[in-house]
C-alpha positions in Angstrom: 2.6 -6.6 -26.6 0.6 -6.1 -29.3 -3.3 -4.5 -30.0 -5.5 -5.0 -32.7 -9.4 -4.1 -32.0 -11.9 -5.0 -34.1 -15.5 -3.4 -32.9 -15.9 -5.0 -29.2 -13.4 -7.7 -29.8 -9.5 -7.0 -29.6 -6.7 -9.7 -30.1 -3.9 -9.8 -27.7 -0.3 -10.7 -28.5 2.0 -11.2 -25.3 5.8 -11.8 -25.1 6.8 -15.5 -25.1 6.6 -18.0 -23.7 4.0 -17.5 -21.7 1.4 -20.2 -20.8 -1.6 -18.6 -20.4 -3.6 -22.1 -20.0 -1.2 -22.5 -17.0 -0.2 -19.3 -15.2 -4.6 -19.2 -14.9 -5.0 -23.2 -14.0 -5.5 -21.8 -10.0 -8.6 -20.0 -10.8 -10.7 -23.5 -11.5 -8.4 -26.0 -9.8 -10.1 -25.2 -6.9 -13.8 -24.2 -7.6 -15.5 -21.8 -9.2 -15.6 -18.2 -7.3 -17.5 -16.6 -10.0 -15.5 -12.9 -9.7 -12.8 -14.3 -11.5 -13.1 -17.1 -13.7 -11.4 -19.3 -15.8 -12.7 -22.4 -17.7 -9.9 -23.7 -19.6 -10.5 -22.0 -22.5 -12.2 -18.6 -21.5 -11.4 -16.3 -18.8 -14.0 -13.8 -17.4 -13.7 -11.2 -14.7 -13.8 -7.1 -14.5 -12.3 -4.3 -14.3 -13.1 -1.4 -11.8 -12.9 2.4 -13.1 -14.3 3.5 -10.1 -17.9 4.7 -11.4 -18.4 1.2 -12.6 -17.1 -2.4 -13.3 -16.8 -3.5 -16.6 -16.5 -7.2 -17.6 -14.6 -8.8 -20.0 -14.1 -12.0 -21.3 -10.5 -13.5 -22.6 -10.7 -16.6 -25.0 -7.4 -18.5 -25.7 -5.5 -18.3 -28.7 -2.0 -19.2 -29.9 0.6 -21.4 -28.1 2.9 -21.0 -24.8 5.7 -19.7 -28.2 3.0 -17.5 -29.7 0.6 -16.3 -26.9 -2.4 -14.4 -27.7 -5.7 -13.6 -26.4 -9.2 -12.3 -27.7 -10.7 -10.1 -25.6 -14.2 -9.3 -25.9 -16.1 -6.5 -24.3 -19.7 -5.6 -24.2 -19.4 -1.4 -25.3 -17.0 -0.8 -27.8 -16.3 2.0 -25.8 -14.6 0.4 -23.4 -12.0 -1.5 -25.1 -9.4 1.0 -23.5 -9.6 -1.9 -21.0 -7.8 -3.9 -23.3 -4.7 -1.7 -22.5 -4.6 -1.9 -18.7 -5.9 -5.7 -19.1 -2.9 -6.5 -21.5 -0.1 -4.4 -19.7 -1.5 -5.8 -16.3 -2.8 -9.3 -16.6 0.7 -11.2 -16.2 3.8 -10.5 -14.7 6.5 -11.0 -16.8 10.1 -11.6 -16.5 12.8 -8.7 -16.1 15.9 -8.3 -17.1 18.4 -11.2 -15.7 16.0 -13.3 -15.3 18.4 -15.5 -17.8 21.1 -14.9 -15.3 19.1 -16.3 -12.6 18.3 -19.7 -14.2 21.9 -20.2 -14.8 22.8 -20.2 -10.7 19.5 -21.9 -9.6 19.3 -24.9 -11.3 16.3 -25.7 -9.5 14.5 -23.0 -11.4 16.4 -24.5 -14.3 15.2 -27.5 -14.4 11.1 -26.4 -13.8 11.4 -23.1 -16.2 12.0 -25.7 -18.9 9.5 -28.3 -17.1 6.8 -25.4 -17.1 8.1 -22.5 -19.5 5.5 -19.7 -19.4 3.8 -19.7 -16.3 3.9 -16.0 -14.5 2.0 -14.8 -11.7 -1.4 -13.2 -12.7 -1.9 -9.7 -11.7 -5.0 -9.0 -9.8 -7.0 -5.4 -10.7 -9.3 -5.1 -7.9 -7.7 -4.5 -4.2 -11.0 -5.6 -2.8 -11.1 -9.3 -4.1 -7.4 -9.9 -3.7 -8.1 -9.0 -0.1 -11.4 -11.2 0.1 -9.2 -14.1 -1.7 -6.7 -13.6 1.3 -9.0 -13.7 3.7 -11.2 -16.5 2.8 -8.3 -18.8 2.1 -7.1 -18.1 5.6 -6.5 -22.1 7.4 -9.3 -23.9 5.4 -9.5 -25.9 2.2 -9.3 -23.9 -0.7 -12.5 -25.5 -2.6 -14.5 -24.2 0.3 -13.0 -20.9 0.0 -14.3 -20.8 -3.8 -17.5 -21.7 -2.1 -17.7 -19.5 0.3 -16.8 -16.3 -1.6 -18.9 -17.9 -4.6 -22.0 -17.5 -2.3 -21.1 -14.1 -1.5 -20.7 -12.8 -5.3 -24.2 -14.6 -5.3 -25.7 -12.7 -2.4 -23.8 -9.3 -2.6 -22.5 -8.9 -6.0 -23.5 -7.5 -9.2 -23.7 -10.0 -12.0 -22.7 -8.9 -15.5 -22.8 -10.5 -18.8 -20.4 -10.6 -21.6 -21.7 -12.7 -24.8 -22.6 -15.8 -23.3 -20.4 -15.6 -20.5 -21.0 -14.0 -17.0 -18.9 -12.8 -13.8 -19.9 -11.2 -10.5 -18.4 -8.0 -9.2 -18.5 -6.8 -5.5 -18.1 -3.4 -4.2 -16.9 -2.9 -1.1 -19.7 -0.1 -0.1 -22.6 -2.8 -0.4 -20.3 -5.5 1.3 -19.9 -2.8 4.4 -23.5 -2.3 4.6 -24.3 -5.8 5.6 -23.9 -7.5 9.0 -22.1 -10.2 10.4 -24.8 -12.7 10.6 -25.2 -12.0 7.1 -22.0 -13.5 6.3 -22.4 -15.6 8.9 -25.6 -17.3 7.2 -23.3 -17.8 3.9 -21.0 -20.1 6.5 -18.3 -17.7 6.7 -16.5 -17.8 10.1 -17.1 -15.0 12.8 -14.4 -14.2 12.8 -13.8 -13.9 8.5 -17.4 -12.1 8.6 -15.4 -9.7 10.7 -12.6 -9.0 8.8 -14.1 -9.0 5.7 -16.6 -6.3 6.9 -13.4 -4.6 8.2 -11.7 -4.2 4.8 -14.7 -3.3 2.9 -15.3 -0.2 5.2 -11.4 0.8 5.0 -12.0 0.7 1.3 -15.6 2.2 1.1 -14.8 4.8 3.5 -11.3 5.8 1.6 -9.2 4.7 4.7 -7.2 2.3 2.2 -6.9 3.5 -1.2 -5.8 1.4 -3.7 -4.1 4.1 -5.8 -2.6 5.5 -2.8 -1.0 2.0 -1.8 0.4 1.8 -5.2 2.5 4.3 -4.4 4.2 3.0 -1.2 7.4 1.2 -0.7 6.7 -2.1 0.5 8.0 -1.3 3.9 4.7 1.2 4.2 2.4 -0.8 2.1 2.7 -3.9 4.3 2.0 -1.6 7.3 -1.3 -0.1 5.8 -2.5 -3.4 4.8 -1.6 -5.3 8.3 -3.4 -2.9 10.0 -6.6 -4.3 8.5 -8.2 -6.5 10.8 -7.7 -10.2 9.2 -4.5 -9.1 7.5 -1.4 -10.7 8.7 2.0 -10.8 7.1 1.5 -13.5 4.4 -2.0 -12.2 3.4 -0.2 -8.5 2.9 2.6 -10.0 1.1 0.4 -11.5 -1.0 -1.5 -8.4 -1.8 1.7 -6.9 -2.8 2.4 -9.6 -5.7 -1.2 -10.2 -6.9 -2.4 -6.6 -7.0 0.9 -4.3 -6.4 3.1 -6.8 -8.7 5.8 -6.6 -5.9 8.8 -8.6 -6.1 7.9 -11.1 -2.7 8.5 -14.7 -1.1 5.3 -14.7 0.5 6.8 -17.2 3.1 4.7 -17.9 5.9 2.3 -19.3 3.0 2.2 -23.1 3.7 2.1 -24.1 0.0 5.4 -21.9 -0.4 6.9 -23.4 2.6 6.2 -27.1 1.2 7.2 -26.0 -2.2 10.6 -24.2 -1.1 11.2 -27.2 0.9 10.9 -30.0 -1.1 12.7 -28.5 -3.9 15.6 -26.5 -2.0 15.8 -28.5 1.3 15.2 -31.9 0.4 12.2 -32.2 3.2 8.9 -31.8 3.9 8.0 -28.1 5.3 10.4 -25.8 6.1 9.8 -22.2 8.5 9.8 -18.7 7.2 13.4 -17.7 8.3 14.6 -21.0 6.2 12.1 -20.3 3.6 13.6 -16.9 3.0 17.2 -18.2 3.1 16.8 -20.8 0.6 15.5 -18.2 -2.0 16.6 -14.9 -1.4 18.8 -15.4 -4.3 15.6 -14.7 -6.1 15.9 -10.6 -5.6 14.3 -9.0 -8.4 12.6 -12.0 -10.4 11.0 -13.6 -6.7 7.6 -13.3 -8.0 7.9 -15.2 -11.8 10.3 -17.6 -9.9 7.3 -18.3 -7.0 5.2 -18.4 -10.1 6.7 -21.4 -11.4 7.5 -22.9 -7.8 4.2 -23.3 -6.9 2.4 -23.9 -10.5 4.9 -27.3 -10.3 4.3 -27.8 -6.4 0.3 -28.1 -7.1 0.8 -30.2 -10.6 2.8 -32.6 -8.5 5.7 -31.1 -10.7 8.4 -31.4 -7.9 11.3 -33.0 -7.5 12.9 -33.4 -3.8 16.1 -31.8 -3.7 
């Protein structure tokens, strides 16, 4: 990666390929949440530093071959968020990922169907837990609703040149009630959980820093002891905001998509899920990347 700053503007220069456009398609392919957001063109969200959340905005540059990214800030001072944004935005490909491709041809065939799409890393422990939780057995447009109206009636909106994204804190989320939540249309039971995360965060029961730290073993048990926080949700805490290597498989769109691909059928359970792919190892997160970026483009082919 390379860094060149210009007063509150910075360009970005990744390792290829990466396809930016695609590895950030699932922000707006479902609605927009306003606390990260994604256009096709620009990409808008914040960054915590614990006294305060800074927003940024991302325009496109380059190509999937030569990927780039000009990042734009409000305060000059704070373009040393251009440095955590840049190392932490997308999780790239280790070592042997070559290796990989040649014994899956599966992943083969869809790494050169889709090169560049990676998993994008998510900053703020908070949302990625809210995300979870409000995609929870419901359509996924009406989970951009539904946390779309609670940026709207608990956030803190924030401008960047013309652009502008929400941030929520935990501490004013645990202040409200349940029928607050509730009069946004968000299930009891969600309202619940929700309000149960944001006072292990406000409170400093679950530190994000402090989970960081953990082997996955003790991170999943911090995080399913949150009310709302089963097994998939965790897992996928530990790819989006730990950047763990994980098949999160008791996600139904990773069942479907290991299935159709690597079993030839429709769904497939968790055991068989993590059969078919725990070849994976090391490289489990770029390889679910591309997985389910072709499972939602219709991108599949039945094995």
């Amino acid at each position: 990666m390379s860094f060149r700053a210009e007063d509150n503007k910075a360009v970005l220069s990744f390792p290829a390929p990466l396809d930016i456009a695609a590895s950030l398609s699932f922000l707006s392919r479902n609605g927009d949440d306003y606390l990260d957001r994604w256009d096709g063109e620009r990409w808008v969200r914040t960054l915590s530093t614990g006294s305060r959340n800074i927003p940024f905005s991302c325009r496109l540059l380059g190509t999937t071959d030569e990927p780039r990214l000009e990042l734009r800030v409000e305060d000059v001072r704070d373009l040393a968020a251009v440095r955590v944004a840049a190392n932490l935005s997308f999780l790239l490909p280790g070592r042997g990922f070559g290796a990989l491709l040649r014994r899956d041809s599966v992943l083969t065939r869809l790494n050169r169907k889709f090169p560049g799409v990676r998993q994008v890393r998510q900053f703020d422990l908070f949302y990625g837990l809210l995300r979870a939780i409000s995609a929870q057995q419901i359509n996924l447009r009406w989970a951009a609703t539904l946390r779309r109206r609670l940026a709207e009636a608990c956030g803190e909106k924030l401008d960047v040149g013309n652009d502008f994204v929400y941030s929520l804190r935990p501490e004013v989320v645990a202040a409200v009630r349940v029928q607050d939540l509730r009069s946004l249309q968000f299930s009891t039971q969600k309202a619940e959980s929700i309000l149960a995360v944001a006072e292990a965060l406000a409170s400093g029961k679950l530190i994000q820093r402090e989970l960081a730290e953990m082997e996955d073993a003790d991170a999943m048990q911090a995080l399913v002891a949150l009310r709302g926080i089963g097994t998939w949700s965790a897992e996928w805490i530990l790819v989006r905001c730990l950047g763990r290597a994980r098949v999160v498989a008791g996600d139904l769109g990773v069942k479907k998509a290991v299935a159709i691909a690597y079993l030839g059928k429709e769904t497939a359970s968790e055991e068989e899920v993590r059969r078919a792919v725990r070849h994976w190892g090391a490289h489990a997160t770029v390889a679910q990347a591309i997985l389910l970026h072709a499972y939602a483009v219709n991108g599949l082919e039945k094995a």
